[in-house]
N, C-alpha and C positions, 0 to 999 in steps of 0.2 A: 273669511279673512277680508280685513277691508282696504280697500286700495288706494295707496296715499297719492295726492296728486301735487303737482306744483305748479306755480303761473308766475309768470315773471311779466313783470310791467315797465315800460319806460314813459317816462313824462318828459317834456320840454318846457321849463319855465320861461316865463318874459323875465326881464330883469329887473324888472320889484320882488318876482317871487324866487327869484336865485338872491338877490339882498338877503328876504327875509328867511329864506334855510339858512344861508352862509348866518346870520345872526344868531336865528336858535339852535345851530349846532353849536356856536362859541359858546352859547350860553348854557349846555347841556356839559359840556367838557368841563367847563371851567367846575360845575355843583360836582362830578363826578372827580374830579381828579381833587380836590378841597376836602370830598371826605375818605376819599383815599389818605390822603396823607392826615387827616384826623385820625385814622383809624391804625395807620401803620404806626404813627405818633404814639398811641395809646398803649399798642403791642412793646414795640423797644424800649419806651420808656416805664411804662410799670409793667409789661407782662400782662396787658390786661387786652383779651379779646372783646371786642366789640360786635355786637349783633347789630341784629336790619335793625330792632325797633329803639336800641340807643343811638344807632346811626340815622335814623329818620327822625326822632327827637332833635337831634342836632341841627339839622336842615332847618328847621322851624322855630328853634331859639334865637 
């Protein structure tokens, strides 16, 4: 049986590198919640489920 482990890490940014997290998490929320609502879009209004690989097409159109 093999033994699972954990490690937990803390960083302390300067504040260029607290900028630029604070930036690519907007910018990860904003793709994620866009194709959320693409996708819930898709469901309510024709009943039509959406997969990863039409929802990742989409991202790139």
């Amino acid at each position: 049986m093999k033994t699972k482990r954990a490690y937990k890490f803390r960083f302390y940014p300067d504040q260029q590198q607290e900028t630029l997290l604070a930036q690519t998490f907007g910018c990860v929320r904003y793709v994620y919640n866009s194709i959320l609502r693409y996708r819930t879009d898709a469901y309510y209004q024709a009943q039509e489920k959406v997969g990863y690989t039409k929802a990742s097409s989409q991202l790139t159109a």
